[in-house]
Jmol script that loads the backbone (N, CA, C; Angstrom):
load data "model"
ATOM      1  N   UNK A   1      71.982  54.741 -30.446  1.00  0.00           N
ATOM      2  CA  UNK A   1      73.040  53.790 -30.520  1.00  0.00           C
ATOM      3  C   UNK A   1      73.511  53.602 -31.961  1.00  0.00           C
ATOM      4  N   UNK A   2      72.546  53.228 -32.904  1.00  0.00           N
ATOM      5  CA  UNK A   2      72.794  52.487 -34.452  1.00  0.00           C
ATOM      6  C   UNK A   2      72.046  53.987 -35.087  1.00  0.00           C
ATOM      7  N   UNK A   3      73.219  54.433 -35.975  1.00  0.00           N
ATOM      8  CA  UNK A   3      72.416  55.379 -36.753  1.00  0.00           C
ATOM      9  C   UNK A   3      71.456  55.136 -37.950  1.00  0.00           C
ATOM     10  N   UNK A   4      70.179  55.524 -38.564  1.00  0.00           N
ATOM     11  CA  UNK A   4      69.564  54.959 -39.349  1.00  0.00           C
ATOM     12  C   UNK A   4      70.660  53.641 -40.331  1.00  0.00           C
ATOM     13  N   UNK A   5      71.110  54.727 -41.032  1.00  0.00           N
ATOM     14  CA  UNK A   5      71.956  53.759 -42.090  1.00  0.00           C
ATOM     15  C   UNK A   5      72.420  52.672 -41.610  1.00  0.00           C
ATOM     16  N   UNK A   6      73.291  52.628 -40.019  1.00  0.00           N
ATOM     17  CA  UNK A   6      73.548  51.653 -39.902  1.00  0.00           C
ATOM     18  C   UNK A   6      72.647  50.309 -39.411  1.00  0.00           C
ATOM     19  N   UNK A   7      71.844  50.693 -39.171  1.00  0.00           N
ATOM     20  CA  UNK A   7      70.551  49.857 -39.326  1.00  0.00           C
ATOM     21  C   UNK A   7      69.783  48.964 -39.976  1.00  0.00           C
ATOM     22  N   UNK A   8      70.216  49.881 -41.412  1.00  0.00           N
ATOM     23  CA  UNK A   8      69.653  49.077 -42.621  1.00  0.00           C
ATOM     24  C   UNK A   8      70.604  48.312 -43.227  1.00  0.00           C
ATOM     25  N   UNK A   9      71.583  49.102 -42.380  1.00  0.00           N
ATOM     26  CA  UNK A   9      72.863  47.756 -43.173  1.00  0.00           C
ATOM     27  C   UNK A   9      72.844  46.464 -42.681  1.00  0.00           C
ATOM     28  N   UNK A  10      72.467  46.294 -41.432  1.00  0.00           N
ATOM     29  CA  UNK A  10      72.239  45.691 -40.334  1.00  0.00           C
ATOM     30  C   UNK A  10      71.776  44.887 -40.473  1.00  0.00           C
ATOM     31  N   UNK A  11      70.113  45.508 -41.226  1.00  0.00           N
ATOM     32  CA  UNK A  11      69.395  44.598 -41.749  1.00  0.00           C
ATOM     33  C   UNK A  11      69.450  43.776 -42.677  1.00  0.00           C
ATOM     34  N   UNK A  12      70.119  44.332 -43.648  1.00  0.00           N
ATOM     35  CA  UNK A  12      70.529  43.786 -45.127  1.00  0.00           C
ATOM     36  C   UNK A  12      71.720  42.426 -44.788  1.00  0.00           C
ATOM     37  N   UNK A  13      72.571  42.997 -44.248  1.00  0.00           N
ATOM     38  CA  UNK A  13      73.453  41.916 -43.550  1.00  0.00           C
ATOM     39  C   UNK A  13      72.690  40.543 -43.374  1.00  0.00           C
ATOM     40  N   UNK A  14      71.893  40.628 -42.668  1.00  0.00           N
ATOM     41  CA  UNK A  14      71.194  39.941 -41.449  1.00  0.00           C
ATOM     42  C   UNK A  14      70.469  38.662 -42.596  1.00  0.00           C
ATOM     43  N   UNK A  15      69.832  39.450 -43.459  1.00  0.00           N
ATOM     44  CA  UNK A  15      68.922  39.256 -44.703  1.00  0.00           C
ATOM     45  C   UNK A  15      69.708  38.298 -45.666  1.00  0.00           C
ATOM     46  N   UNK A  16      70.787  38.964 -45.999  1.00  0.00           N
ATOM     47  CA  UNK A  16      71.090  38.069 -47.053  1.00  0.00           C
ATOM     48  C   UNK A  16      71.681  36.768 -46.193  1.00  0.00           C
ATOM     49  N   UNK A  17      72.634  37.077 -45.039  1.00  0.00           N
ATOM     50  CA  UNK A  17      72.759  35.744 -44.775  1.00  0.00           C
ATOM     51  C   UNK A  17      71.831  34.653 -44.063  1.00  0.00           C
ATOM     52  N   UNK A  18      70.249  34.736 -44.108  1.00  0.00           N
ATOM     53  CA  UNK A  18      69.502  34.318 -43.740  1.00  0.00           C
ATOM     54  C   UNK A  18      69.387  33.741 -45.732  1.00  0.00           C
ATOM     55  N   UNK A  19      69.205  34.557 -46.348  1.00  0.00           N
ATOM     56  CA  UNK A  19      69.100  33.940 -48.207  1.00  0.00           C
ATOM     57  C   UNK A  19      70.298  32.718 -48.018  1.00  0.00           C
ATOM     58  N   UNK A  20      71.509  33.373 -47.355  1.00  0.00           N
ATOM     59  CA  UNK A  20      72.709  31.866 -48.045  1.00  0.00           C
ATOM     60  C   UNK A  20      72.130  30.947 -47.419  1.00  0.00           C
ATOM     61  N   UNK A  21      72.464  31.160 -45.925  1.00  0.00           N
ATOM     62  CA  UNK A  21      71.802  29.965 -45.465  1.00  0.00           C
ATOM     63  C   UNK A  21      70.796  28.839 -46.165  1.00  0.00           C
ATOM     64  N   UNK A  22      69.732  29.722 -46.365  1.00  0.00           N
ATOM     65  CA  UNK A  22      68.731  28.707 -46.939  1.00  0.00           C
ATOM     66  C   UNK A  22      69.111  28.367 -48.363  1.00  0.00           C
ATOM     67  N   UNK A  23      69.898  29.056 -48.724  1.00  0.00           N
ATOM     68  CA  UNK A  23      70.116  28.744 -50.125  1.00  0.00           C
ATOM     69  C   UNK A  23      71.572  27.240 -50.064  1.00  0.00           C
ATOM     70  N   UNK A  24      71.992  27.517 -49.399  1.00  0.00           N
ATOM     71  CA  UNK A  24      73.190  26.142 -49.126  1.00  0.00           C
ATOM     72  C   UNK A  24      72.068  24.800 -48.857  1.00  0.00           C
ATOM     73  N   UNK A  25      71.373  25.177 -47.700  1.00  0.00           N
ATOM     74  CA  UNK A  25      70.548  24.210 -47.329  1.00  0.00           C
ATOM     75  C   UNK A  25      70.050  23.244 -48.318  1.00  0.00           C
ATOM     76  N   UNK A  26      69.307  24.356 -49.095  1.00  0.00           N
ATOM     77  CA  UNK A  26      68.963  23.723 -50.646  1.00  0.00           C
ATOM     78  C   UNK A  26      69.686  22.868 -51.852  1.00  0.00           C
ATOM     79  N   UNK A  27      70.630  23.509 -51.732  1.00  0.00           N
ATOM     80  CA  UNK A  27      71.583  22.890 -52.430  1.00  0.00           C
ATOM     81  C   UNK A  27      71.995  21.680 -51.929  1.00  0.00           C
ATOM     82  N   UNK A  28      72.089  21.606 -50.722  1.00  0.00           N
ATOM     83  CA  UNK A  28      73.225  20.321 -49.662  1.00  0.00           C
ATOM     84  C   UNK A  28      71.954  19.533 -50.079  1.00  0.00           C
ATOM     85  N   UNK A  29      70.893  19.717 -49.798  1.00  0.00           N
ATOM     86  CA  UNK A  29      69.440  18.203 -49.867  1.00  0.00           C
ATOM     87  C   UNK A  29      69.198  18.176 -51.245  1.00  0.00           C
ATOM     88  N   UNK A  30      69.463  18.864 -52.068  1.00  0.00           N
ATOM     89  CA  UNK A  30      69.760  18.579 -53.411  1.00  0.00           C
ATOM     90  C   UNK A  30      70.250  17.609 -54.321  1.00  0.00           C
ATOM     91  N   UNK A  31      71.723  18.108 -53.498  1.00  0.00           N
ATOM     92  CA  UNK A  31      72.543  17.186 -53.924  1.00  0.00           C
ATOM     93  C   UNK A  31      72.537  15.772 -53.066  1.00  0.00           C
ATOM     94  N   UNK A  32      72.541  15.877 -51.851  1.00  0.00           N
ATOM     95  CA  UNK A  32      72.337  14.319 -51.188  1.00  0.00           C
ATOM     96  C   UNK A  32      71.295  13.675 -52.140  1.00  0.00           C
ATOM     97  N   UNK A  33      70.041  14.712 -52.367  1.00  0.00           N
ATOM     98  CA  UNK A  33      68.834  13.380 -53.423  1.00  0.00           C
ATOM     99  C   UNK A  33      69.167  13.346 -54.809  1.00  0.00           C
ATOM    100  N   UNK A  34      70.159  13.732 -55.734  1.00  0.00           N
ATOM    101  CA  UNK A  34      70.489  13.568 -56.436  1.00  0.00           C
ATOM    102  C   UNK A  34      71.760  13.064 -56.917  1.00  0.00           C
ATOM    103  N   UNK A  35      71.789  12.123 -55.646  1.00  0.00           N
ATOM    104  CA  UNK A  35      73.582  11.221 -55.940  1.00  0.00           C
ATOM    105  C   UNK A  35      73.114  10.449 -57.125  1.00  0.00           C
ATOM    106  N   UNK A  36      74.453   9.723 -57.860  1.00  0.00           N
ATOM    107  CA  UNK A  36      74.042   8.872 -59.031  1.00  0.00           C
ATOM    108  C   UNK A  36      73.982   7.606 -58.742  1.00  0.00           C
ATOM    109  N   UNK A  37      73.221   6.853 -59.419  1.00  0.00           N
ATOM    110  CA  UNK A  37      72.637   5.820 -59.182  1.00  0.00           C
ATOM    111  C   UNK A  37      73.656   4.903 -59.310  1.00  0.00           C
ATOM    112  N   UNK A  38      73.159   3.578 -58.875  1.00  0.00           N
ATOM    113  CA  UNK A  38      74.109   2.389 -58.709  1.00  0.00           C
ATOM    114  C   UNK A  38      74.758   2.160 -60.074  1.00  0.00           C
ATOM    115  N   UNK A  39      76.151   1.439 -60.248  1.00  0.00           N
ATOM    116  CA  UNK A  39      76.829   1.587 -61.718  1.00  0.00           C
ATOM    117  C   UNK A  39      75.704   0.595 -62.349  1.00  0.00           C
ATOM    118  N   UNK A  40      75.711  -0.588 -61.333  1.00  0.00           N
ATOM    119  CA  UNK A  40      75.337  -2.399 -61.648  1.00  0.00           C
ATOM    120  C   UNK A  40      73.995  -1.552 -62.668  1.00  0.00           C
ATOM    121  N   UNK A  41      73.351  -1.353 -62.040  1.00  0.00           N
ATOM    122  CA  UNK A  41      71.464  -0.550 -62.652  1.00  0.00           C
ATOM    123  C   UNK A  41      71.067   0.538 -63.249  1.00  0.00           C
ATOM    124  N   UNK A  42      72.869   0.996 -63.058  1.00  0.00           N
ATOM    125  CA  UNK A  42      72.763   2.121 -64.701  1.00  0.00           C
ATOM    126  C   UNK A  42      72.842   1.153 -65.956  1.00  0.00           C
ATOM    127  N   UNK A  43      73.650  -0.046 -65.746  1.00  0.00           N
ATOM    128  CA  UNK A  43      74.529  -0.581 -67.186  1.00  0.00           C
ATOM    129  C   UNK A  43      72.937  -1.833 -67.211  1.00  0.00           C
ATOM    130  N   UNK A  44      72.309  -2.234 -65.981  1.00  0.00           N
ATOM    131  CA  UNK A  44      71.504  -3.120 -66.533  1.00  0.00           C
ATOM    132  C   UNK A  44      70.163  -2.139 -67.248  1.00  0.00           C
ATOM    133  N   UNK A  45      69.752  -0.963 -66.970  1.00  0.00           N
ATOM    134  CA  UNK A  45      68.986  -0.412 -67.780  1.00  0.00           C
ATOM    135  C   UNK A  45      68.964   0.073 -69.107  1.00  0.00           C
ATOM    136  N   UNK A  46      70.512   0.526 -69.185  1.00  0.00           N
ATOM    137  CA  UNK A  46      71.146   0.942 -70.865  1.00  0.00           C
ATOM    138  C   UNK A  46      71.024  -0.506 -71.425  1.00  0.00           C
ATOM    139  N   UNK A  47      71.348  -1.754 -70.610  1.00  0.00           N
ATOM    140  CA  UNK A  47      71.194  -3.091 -71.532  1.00  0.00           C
ATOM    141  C   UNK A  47      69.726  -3.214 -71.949  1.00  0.00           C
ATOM    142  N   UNK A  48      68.481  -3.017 -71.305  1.00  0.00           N
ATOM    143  CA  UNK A  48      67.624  -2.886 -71.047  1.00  0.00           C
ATOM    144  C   UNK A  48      66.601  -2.392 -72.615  1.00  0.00           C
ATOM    145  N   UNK A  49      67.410  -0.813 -72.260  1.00  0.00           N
ATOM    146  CA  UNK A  49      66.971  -0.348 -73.735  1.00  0.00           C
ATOM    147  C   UNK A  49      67.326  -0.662 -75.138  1.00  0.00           C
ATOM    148  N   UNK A  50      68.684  -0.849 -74.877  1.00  0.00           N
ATOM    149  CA  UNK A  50      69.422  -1.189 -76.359  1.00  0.00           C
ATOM    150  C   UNK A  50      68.588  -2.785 -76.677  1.00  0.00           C
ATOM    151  N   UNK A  51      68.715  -3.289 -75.700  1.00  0.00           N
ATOM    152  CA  UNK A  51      67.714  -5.022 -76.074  1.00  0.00           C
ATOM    153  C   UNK A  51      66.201  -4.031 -76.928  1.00  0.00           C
ATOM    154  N   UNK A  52      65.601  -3.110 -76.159  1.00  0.00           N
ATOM    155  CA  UNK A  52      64.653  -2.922 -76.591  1.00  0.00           C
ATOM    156  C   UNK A  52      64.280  -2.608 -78.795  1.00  0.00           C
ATOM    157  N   UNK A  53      65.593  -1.209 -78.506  1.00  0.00           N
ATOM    158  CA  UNK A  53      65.851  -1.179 -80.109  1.00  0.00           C
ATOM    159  C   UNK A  53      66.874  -1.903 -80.846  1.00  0.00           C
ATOM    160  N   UNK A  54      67.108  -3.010 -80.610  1.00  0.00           N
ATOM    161  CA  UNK A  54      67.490  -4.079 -81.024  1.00  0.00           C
ATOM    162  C   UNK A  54      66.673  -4.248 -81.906  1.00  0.00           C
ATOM    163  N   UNK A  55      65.695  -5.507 -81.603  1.00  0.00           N
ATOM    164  CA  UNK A  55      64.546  -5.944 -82.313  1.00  0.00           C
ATOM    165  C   UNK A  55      64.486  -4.739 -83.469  1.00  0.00           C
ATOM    166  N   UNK A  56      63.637  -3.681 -83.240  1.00  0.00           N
ATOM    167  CA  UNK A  56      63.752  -2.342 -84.018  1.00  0.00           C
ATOM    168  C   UNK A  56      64.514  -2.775 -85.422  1.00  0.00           C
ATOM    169  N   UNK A  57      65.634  -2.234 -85.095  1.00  0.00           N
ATOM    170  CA  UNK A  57      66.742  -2.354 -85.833  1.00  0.00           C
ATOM    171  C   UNK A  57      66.845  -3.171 -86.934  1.00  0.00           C
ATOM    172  N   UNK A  58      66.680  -4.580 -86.248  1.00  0.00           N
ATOM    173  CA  UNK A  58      66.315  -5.954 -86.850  1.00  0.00           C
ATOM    174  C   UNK A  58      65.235  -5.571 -88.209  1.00  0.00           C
ATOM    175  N   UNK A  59      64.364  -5.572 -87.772  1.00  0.00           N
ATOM    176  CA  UNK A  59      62.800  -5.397 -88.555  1.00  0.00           C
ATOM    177  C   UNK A  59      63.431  -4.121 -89.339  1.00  0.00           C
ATOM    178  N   UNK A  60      64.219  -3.032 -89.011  1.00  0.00           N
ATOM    179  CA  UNK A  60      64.460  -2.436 -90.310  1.00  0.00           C
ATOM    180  C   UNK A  60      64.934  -2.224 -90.927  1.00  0.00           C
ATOM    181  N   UNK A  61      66.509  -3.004 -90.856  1.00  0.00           N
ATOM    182  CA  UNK A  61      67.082  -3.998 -92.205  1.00  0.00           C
ATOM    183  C   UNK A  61      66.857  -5.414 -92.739  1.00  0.00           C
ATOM    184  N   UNK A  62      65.504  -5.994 -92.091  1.00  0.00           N
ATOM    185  CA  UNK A  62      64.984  -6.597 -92.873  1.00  0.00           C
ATOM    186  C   UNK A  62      64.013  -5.978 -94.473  1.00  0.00           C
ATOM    187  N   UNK A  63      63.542  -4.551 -93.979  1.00  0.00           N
ATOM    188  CA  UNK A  63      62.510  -4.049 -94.718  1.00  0.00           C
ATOM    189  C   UNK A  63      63.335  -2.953 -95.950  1.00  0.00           C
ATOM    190  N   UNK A  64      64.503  -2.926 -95.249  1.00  0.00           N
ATOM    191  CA  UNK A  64      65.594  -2.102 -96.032  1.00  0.00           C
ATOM    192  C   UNK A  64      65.629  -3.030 -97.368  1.00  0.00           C
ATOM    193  N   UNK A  65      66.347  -4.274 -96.855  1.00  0.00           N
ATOM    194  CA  UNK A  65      66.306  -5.298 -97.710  1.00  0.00           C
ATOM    195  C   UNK A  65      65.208  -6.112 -98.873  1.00  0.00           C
ATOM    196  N   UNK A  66      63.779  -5.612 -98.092  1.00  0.00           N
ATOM    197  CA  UNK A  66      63.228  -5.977 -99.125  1.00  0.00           C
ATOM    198  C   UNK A  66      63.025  -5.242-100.394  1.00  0.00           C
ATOM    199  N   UNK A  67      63.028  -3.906 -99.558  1.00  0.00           N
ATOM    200  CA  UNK A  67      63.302  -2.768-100.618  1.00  0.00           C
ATOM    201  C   UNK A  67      64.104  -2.591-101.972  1.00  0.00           C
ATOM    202  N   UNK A  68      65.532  -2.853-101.309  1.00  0.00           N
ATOM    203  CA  UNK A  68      66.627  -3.234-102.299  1.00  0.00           C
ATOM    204  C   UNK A  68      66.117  -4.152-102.961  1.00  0.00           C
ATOM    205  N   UNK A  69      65.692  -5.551-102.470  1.00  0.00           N
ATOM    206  CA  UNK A  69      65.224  -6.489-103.993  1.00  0.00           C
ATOM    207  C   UNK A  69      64.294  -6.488-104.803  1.00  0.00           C
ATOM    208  N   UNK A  70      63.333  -5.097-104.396  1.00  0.00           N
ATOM    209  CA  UNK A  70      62.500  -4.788-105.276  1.00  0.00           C
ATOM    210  C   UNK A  70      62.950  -4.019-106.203  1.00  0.00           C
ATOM    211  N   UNK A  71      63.667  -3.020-105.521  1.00  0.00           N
ATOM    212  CA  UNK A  71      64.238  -1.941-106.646  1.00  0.00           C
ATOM    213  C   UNK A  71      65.293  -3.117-107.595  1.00  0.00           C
ATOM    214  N   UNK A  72      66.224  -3.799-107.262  1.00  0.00           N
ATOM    215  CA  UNK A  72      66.678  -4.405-108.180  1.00  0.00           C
ATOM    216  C   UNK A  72      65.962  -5.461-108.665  1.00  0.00           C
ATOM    217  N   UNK A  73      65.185  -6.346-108.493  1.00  0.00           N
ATOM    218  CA  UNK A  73      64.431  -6.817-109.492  1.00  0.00           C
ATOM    219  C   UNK A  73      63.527  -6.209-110.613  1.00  0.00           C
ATOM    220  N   UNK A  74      63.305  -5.013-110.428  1.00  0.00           N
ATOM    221  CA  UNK A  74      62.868  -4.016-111.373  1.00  0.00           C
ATOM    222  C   UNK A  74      63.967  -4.010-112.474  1.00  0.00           C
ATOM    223  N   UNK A  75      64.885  -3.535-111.460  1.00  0.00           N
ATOM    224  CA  UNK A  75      66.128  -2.967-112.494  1.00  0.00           C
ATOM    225  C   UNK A  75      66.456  -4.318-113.292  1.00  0.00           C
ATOM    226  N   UNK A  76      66.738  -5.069-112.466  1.00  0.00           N
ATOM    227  CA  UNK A  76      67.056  -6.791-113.610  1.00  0.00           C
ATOM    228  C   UNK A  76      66.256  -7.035-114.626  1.00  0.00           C
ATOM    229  N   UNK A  77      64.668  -7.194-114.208  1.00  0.00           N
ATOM    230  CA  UNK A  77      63.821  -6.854-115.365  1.00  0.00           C
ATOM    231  C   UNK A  77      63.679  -6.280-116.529  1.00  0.00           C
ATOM    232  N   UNK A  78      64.021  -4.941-116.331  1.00  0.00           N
ATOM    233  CA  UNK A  78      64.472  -3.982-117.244  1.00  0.00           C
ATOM    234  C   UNK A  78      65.006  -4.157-118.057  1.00  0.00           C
ATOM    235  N   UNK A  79      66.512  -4.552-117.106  1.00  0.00           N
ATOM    236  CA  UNK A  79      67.672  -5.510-118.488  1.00  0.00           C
ATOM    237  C   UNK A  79      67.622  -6.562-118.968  1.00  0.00           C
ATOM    238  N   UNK A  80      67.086  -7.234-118.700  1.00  0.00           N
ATOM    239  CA  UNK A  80      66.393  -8.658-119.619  1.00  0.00           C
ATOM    240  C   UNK A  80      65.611  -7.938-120.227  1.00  0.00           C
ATOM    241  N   UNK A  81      64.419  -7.414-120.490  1.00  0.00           N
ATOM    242  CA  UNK A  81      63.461  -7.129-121.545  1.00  0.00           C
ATOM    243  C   UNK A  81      64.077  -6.343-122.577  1.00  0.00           C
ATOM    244  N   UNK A  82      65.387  -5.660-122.141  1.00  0.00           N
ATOM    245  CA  UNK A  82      65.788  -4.774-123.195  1.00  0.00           C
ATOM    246  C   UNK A  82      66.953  -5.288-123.953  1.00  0.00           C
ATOM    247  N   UNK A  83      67.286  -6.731-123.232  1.00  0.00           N
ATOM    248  CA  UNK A  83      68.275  -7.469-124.087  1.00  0.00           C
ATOM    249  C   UNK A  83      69.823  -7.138-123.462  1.00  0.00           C
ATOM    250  N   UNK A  84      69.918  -6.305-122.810  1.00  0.00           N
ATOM    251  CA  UNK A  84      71.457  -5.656-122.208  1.00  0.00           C
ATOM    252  C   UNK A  84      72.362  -7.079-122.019  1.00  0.00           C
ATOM    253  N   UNK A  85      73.281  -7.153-122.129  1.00  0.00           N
ATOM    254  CA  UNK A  85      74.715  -8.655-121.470  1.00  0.00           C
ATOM    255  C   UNK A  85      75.014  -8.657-120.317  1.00  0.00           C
ATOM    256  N   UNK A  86      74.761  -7.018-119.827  1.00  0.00           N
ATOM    257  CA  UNK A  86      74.717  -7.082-118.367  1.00  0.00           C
ATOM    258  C   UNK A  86      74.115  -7.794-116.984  1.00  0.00           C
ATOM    259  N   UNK A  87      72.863  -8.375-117.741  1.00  0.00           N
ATOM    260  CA  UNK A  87      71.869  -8.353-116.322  1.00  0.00           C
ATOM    261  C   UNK A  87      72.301  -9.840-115.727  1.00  0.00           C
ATOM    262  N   UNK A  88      73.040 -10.648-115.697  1.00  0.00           N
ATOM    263  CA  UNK A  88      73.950 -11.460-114.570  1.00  0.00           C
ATOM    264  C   UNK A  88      74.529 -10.998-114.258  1.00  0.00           C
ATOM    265  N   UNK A  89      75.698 -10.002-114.170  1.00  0.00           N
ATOM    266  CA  UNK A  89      76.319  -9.194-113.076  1.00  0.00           C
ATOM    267  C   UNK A  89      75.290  -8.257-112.816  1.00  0.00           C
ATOM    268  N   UNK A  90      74.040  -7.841-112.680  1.00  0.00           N
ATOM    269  CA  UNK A  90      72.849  -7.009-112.495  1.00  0.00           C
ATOM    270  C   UNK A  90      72.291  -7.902-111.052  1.00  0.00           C
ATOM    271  N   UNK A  91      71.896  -9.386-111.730  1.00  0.00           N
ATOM    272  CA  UNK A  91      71.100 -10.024-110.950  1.00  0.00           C
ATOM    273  C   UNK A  91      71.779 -10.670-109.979  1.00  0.00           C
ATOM    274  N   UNK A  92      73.156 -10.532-109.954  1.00  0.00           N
ATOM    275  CA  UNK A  92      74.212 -11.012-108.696  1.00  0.00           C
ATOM    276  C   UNK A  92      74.194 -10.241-107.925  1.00  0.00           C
ATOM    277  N   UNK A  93      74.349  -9.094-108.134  1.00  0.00           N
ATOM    278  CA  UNK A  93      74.871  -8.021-107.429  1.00  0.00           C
ATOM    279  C   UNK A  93      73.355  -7.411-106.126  1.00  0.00           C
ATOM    280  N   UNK A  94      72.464  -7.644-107.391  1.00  0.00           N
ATOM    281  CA  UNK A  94      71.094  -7.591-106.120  1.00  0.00           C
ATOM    282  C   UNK A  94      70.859  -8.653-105.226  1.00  0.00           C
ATOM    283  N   UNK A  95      70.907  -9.749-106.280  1.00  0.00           N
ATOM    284  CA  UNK A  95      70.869 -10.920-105.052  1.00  0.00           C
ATOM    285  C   UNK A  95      71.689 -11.074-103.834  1.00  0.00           C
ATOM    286  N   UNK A  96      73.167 -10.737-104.065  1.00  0.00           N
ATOM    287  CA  UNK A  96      74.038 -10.899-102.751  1.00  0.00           C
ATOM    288  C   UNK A  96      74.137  -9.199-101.864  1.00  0.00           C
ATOM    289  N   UNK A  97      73.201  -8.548-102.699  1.00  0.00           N
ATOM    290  CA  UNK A  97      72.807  -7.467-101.098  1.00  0.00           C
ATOM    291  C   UNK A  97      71.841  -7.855-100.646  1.00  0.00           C
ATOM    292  N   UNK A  98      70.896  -8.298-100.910  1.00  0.00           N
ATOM    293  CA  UNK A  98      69.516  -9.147-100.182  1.00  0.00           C
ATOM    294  C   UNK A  98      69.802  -9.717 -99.222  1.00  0.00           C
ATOM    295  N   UNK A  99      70.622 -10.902 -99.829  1.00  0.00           N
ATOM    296  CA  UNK A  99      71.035 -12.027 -99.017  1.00  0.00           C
ATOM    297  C   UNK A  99      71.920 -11.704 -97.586  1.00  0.00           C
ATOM    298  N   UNK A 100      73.554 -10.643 -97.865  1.00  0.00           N
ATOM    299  CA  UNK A 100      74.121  -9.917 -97.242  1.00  0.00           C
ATOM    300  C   UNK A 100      73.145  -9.687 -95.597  1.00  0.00           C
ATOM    301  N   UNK A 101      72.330  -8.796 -96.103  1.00  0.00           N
ATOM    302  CA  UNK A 101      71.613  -7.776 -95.428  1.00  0.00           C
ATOM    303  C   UNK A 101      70.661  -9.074 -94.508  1.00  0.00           C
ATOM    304  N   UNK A 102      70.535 -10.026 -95.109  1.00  0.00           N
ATOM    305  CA  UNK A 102      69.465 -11.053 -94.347  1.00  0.00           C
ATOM    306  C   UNK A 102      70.439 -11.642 -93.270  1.00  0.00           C
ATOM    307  N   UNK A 103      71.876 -11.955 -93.342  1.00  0.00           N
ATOM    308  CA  UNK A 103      72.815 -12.828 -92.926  1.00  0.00           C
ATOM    309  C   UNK A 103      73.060 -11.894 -92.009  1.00  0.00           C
ATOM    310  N   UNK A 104      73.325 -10.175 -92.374  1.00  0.00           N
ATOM    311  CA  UNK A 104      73.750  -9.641 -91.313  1.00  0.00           C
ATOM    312  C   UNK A 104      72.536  -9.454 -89.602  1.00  0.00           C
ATOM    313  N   UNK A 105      71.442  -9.425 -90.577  1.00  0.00           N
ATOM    314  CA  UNK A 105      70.785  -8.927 -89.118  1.00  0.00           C
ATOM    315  C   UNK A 105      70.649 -10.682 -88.184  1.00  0.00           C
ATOM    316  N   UNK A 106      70.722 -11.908 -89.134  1.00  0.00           N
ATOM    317  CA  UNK A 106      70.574 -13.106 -88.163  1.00  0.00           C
ATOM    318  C   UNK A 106      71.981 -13.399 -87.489  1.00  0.00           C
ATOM    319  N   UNK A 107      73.028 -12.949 -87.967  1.00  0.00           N
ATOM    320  CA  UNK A 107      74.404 -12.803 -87.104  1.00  0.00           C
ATOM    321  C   UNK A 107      74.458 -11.947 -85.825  1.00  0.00           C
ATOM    322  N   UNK A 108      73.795 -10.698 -86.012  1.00  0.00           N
ATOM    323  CA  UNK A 108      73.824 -10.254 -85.269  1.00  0.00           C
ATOM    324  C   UNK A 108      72.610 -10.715 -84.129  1.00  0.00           C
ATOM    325  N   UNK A 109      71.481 -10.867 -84.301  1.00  0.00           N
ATOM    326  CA  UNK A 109      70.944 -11.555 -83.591  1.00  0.00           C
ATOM    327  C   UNK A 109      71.406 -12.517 -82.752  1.00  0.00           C
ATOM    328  N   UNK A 110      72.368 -13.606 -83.424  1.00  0.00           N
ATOM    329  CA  UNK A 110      72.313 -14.616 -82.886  1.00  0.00           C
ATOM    330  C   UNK A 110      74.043 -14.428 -82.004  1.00  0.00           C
ATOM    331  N   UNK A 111      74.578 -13.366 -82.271  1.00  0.00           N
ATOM    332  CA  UNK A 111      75.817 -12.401 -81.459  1.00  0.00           C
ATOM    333  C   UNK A 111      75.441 -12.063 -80.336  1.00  0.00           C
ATOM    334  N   UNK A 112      74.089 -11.103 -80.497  1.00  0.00           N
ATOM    335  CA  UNK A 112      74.027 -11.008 -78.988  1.00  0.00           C
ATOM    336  C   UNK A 112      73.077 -11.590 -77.794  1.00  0.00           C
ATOM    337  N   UNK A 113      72.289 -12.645 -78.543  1.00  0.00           N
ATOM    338  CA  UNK A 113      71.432 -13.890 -77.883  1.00  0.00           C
ATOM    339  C   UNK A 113      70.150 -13.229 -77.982  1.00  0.00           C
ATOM    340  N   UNK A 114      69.782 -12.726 -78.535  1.00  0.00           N
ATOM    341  CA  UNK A 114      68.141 -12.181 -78.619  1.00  0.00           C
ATOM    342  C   UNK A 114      67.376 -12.827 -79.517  1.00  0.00           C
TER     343      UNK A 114
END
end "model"
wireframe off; spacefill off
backbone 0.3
color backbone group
């Protein structure tokens, strides 16, 4: 009836669409378990995290800041011991990034209620 060849074509036929099949299958339960999640409990988990590195954040422009008033109280130091006319516009200029940097992270704190 079926000459060899056509046989194996037969088979091959037979074969791969037994592969799509299962291969759609896969895909279709795939995708049904990988719909995206609710908007409400995407946006409350991103709130979630950002609350988390918040704080973070906080604590490390506080430490930024202390930094800066060390390095410039050095530097102010400096210019007082060496007599310079400069070191009041020296010792302003450090003091109101200190201060700056302290005001910004309790604004923001107190911006977004944490």
């Amino acid at each position: 009836m079926y000459s060899e060849d056509q046989a194996k074509c037969a088979w091959t036929v037979a074969r791969l669409s037994k592969i799509t099949l299962l291969t759609t299958v896969a895909l279709l339960t795939l995708i049904y378990n990988c719909q995206a999640q609710d908007g409400e409990e995407g946006i409350r988990q991103a709130t979630q995290k950002i609350t988390g590195y918040f704080e973070v954040g906080i604590y490390l422009m506080y430490a930024i800041g202390a930094v800066a008033g060390i390095v410039g109280a050095v530097k102010t130091f400096n210019k007082w011991n060496s007599g310079d006319p400069d070191t009041t516009k020296t010792a302003s200029a450090w003091f109101g990034s200190c201060i700056f940097l302290v005001v910004v992270a309790t604004v923001l704190r107190a911006m977004f209620g944490l």
